[in-house]
Short mmCIF file of the C-alpha atoms (twelve columns), coordinates in Angstrom:
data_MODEL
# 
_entry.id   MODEL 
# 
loop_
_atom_site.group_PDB 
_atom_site.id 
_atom_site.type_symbol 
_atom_site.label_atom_id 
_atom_site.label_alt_id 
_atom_site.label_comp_id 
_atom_site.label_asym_id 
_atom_site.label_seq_id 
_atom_site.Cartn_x 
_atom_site.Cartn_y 
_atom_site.Cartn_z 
_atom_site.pdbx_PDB_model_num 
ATOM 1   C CA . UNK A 1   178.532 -181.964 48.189 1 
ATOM 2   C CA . UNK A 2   180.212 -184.470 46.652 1 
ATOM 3   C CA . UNK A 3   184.081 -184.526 46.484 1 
ATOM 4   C CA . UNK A 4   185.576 -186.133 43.321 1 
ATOM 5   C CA . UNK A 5   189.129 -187.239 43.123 1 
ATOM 6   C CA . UNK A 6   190.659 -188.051 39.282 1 
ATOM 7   C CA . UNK A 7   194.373 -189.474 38.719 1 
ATOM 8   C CA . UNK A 8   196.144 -188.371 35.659 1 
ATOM 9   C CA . UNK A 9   193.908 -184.984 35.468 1 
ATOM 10  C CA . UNK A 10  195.823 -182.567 34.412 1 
ATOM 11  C CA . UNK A 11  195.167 -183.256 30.468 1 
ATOM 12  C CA . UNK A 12  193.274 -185.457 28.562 1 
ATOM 13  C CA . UNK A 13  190.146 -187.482 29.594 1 
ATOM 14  C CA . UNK A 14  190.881 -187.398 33.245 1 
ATOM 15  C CA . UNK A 15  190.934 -182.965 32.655 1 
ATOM 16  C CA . UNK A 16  187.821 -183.708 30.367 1 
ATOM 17  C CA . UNK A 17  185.644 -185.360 33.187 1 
ATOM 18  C CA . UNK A 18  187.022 -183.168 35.568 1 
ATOM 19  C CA . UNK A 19  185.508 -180.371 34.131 1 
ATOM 20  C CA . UNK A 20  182.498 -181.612 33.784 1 
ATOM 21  C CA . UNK A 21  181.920 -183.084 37.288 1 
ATOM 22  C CA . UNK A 22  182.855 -179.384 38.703 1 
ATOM 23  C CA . UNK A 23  180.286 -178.349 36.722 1 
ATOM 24  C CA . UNK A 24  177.717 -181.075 37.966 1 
ATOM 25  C CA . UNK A 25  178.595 -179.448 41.165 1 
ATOM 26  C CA . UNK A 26  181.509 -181.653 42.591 1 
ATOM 27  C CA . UNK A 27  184.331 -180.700 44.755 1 
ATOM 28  C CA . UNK A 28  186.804 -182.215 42.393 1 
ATOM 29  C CA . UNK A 29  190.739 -183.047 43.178 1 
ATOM 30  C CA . UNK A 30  192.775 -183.195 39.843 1 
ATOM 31  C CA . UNK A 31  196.176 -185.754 40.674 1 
ATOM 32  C CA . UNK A 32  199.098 -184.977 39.120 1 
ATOM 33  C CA . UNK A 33  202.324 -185.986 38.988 1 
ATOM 34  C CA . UNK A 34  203.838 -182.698 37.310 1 
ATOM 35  C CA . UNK A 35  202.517 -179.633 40.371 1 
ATOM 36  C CA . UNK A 36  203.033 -177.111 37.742 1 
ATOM 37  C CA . UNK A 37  200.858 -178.723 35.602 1 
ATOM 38  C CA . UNK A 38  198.326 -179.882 37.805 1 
ATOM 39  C CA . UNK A 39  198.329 -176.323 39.174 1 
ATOM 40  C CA . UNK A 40  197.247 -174.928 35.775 1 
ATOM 41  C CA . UNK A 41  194.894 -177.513 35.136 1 
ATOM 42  C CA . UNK A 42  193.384 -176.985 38.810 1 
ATOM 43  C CA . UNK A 43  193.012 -173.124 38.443 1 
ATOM 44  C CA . UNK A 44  191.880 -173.621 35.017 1 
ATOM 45  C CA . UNK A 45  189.298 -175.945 36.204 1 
ATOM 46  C CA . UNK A 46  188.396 -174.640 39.355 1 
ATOM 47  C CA . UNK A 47  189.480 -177.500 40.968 1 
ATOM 48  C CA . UNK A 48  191.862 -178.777 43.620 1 
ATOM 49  C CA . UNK A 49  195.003 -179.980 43.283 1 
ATOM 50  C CA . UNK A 50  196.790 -182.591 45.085 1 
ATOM 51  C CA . UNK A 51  200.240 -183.774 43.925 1 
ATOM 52  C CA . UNK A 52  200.281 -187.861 43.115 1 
ATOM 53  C CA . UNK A 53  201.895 -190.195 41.191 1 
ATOM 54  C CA . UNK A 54  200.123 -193.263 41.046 1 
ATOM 55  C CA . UNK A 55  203.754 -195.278 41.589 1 
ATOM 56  C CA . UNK A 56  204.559 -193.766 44.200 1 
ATOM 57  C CA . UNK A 57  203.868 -195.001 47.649 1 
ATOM 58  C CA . UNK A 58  204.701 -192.023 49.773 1 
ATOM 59  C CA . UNK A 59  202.755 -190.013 47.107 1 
ATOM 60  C CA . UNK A 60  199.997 -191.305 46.901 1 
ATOM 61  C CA . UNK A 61  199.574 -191.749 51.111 1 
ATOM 62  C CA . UNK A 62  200.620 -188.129 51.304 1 
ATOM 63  C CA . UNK A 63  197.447 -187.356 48.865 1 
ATOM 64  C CA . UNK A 64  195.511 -189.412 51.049 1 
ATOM 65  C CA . UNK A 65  196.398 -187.344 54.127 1 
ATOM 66  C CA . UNK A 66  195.634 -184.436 52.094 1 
ATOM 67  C CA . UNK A 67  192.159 -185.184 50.705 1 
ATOM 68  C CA . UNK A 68  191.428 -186.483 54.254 1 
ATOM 69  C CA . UNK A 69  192.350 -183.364 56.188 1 
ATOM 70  C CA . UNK A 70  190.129 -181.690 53.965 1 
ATOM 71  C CA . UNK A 71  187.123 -183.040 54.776 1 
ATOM 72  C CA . UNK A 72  187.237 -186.950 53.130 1 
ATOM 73  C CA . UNK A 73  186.037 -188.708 49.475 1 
ATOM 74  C CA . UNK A 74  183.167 -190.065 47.951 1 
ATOM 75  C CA . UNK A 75  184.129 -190.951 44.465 1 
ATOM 76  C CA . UNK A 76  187.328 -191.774 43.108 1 
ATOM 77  C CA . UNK A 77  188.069 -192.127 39.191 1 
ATOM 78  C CA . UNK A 78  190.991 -194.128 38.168 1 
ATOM 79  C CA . UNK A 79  192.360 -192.417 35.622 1 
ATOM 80  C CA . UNK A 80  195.744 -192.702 34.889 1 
ATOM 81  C CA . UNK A 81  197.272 -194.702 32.722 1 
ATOM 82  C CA . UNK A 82  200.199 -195.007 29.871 1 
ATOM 83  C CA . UNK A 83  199.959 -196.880 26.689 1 
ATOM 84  C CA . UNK A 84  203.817 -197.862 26.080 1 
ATOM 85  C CA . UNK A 85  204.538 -196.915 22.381 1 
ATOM 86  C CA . UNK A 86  207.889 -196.801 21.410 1 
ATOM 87  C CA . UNK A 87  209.695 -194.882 18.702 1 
ATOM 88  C CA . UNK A 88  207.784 -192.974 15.729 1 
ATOM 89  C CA . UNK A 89  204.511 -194.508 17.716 1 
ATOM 90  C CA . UNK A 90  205.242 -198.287 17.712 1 
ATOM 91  C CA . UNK A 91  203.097 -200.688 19.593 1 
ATOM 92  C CA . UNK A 92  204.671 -203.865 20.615 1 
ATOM 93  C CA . UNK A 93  203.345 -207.182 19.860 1 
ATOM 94  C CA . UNK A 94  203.929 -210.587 20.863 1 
ATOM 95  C CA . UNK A 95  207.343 -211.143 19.295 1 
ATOM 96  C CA . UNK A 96  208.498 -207.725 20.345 1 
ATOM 97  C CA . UNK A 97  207.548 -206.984 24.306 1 
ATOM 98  C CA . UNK A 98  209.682 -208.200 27.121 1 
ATOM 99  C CA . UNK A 99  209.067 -208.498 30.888 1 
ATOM 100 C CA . UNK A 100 210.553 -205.164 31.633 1 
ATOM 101 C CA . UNK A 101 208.254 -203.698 29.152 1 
ATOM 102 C CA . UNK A 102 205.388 -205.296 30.822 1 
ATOM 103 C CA . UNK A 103 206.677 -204.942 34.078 1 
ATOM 104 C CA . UNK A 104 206.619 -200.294 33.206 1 
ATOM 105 C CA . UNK A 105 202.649 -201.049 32.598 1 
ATOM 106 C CA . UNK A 106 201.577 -202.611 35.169 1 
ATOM 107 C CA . UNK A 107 203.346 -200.149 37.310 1 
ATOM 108 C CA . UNK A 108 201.250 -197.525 36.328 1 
ATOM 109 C CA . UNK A 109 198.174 -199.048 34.777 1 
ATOM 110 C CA . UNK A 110 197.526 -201.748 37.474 1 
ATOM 111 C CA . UNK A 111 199.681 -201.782 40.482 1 
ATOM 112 C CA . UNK A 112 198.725 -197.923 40.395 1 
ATOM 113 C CA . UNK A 113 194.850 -198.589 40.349 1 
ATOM 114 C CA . UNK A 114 195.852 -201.083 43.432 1 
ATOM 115 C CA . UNK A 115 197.802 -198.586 45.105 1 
ATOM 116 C CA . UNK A 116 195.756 -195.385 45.193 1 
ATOM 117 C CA . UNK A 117 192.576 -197.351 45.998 1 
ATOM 118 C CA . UNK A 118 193.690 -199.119 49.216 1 
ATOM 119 C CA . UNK A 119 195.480 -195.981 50.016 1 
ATOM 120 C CA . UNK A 120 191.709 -194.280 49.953 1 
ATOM 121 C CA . UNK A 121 189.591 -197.118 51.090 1 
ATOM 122 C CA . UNK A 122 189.472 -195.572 54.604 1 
ATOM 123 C CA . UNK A 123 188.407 -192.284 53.316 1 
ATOM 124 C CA . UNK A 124 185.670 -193.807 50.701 1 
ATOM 125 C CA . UNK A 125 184.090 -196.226 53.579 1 
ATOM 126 C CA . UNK A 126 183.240 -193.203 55.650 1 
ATOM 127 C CA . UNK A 127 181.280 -191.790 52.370 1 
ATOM 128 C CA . UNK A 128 177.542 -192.536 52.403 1 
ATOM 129 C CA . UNK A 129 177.504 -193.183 48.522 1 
ATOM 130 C CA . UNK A 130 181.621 -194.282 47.663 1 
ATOM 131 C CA . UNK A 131 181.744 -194.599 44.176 1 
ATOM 132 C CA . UNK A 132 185.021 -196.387 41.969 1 
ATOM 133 C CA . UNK A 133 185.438 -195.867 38.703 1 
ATOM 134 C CA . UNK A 134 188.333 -197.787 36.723 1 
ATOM 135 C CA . UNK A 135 189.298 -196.646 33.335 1 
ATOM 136 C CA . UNK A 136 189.953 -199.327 32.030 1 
ATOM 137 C CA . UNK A 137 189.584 -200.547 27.357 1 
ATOM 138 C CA . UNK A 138 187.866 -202.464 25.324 1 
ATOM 139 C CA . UNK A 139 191.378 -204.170 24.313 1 
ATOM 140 C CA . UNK A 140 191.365 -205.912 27.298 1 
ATOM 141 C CA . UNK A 141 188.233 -207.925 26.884 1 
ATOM 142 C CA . UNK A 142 188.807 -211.701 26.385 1 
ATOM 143 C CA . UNK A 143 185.451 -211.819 24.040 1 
ATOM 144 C CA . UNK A 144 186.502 -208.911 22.255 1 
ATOM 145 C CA . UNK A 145 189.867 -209.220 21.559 1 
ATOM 146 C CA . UNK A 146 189.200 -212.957 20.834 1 
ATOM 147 C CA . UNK A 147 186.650 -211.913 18.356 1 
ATOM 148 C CA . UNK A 148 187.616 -212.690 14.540 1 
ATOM 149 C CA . UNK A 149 187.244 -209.151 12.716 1 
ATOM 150 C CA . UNK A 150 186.515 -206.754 15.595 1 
ATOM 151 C CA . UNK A 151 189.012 -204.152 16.039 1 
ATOM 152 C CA . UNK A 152 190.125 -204.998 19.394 1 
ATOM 153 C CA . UNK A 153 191.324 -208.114 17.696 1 
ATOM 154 C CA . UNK A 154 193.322 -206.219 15.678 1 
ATOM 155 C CA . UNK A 155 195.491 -204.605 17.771 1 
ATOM 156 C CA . UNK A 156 199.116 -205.829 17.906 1 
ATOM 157 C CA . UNK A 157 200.078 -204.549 21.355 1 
ATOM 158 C CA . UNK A 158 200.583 -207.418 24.335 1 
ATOM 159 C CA . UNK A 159 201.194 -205.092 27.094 1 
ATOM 160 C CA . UNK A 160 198.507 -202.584 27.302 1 
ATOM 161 C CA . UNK A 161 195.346 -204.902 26.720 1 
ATOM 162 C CA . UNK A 162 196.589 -207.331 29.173 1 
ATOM 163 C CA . UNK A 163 197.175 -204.264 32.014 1 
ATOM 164 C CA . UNK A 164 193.319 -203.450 31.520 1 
ATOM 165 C CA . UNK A 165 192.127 -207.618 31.432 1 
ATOM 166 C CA . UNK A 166 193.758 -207.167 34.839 1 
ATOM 167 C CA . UNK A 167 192.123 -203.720 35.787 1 
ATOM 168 C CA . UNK A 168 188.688 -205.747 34.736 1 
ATOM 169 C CA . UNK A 169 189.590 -208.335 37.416 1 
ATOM 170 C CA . UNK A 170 190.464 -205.696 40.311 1 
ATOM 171 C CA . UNK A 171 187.285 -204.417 39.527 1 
ATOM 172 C CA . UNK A 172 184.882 -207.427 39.883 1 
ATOM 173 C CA . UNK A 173 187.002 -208.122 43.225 1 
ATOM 174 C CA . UNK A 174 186.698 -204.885 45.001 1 
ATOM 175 C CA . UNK A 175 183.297 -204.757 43.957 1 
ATOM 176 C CA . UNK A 176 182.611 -208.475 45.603 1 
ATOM 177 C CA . UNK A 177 184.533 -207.500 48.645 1 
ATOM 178 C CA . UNK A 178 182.973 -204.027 49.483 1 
ATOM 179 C CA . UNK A 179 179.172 -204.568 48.300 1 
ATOM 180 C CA . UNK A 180 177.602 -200.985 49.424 1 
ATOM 181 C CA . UNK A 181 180.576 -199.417 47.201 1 
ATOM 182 C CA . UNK A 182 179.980 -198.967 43.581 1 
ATOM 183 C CA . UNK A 183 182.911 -200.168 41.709 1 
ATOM 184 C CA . UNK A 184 182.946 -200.474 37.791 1 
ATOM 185 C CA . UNK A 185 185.269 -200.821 34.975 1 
ATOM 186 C CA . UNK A 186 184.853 -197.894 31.786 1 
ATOM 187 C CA . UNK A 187 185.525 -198.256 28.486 1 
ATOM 188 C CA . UNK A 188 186.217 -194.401 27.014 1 
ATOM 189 C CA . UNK A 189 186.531 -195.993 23.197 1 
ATOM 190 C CA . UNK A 190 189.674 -194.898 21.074 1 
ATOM 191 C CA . UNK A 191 189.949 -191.238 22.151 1 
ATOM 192 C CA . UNK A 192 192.563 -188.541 20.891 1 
ATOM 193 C CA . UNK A 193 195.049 -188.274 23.772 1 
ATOM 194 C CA . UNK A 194 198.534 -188.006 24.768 1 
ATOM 195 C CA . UNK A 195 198.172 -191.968 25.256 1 
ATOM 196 C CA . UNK A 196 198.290 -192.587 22.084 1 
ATOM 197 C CA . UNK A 197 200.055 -189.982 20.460 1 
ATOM 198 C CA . UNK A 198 196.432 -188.271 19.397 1 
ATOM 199 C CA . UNK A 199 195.577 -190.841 17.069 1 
ATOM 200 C CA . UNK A 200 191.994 -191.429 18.617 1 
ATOM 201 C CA . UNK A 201 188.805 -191.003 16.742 1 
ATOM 202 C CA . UNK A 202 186.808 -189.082 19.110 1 
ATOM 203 C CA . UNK A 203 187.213 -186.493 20.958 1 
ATOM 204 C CA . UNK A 204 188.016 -186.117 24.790 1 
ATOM 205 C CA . UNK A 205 184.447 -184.667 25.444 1 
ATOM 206 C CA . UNK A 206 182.984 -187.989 23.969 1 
ATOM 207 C CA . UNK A 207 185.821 -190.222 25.292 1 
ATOM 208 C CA . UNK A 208 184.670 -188.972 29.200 1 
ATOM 209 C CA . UNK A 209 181.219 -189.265 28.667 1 
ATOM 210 C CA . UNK A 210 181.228 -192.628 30.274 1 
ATOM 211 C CA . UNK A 211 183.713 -191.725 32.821 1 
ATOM 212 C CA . UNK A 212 181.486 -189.218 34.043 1 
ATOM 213 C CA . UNK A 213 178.321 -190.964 33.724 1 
ATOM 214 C CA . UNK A 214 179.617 -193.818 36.170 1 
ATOM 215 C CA . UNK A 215 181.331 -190.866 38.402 1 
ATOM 216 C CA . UNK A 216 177.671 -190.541 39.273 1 
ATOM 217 C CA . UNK A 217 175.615 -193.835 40.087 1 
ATOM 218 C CA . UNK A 218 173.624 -193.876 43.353 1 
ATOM 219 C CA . UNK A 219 173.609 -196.591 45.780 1 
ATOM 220 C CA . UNK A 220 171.317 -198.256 43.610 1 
ATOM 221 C CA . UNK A 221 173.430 -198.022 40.502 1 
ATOM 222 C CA . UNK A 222 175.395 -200.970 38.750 1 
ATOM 223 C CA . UNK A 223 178.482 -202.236 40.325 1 
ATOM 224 C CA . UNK A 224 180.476 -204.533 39.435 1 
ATOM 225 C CA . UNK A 225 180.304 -204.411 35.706 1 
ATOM 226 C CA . UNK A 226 182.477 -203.090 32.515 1 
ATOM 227 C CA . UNK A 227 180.133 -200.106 30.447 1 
ATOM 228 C CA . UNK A 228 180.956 -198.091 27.677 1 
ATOM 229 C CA . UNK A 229 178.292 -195.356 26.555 1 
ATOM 230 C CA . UNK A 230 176.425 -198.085 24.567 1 
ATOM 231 C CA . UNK A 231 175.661 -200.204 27.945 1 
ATOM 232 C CA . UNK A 232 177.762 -203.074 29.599 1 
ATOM 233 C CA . UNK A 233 180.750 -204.486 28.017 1 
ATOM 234 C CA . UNK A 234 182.055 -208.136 27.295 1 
ATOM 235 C CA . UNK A 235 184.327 -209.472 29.439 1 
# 
């Protein structure tokens, strides 16, 4: 059986793709920052839970210890991320965003992809068929966002799209360095979530189709790469 671990799962896409890989069959961990939370969302799924925040060192080795004294990993779905909008929903553009601003980001968004995935590495070699998948956006491709006219051009925020230009990297690099891994980069499209204060057009159950899709490549599958539910992605 395959055992599934999603960050950011108790709501949202990362609940979303949770549910449906438990009922593909996985053994699936839901991280959560909030236990409560991530208790409901567990029992609710029929999941596991295991307590992590993604900026946390000691949490996320102490999840590590926990999926690994259960028995190990063979995918893991980074999911958990945070958009930064300010007051009444504000983005903030180039004028606007500072370093600290940047700096709260790339916390979560990047140096937390960094962190949980070297913290699992050990566990995901000893799979037969380790699997990575990055949530990362479509704002965060150069071609796009450089685009005249495309919508990923027109969105203001500095911040966000360049935490998921450097998700895109960290993706092409773990996927160089660990060849019989498959590592790619997922592009949900503008989803209704918490993120961004629900003002997505689809819903979570089409947001996660990728998500799970790429959850469950073989060893022969694509690696390496940026998809969203069309095919691959721009970088």
């Amino acid at each position: 059986m395959t055992t599934t671990l999603i960050t950011g799962a108790n709501k949202g896409l990362g609940h979303e793709t949770a549910r449906r890989l438990v009922a593909a069959g996985h053994t699936v961990y839901v991280g959560s920052r909030d236990p409560e939370r991530g208790r409901r969302a567990a029992e609710q799924l029929g999941a596991r839970l295991v307590v992590l925040d993604v900026t946390d060192d000691a949490s996320v080795a102490a999840a590590a210890k926990t999926v690994e004294a259960a028995g190990g990993l063979d995918v893991l779905i980074n999911n958990a991320g945070i958009e930064g909008r300010g007051p009444g929903g504000k983005v903030y553009g180039a004028a606007e965003v500072t370093g600290d601003a940047m700096r709260t980001l790339f916390e979560t968004n990047v140096f937390g992809v960094v962190r949980v995935t070297h913290a699992f590495l050990p566990l995901l070699e000893a799979s037969a068929n380790p699997v990575v998948v990055n949530v990362s956006s479509s704002v965060g491709s150069l071609a796009m966002v450089s685009e005249t006219g495309t919508p990923q051009s027109q969105y203001p925020a500095v911040a966000y799209p360049t935490s998921k230009t450097a998700v895109n990297m960290i993706t092409v690099k773990f996927a160089k360095a660990f060849p019989h891994f498959r590592v790619n980069a997922v592009e949900p499209g503008y989803t209704a979530t918490d993120l961004n204060g629900n003002t997505g057009t689809q819903t979570v159950e089409e947001g996660a189709e990728i998500i799970v899709k790429m959850a469950q490549v073989g060893p022969d599958g694509p690696t390496g790469g940026f998809f969203d539910v069309s095919g691959p992605q721009p970088w």
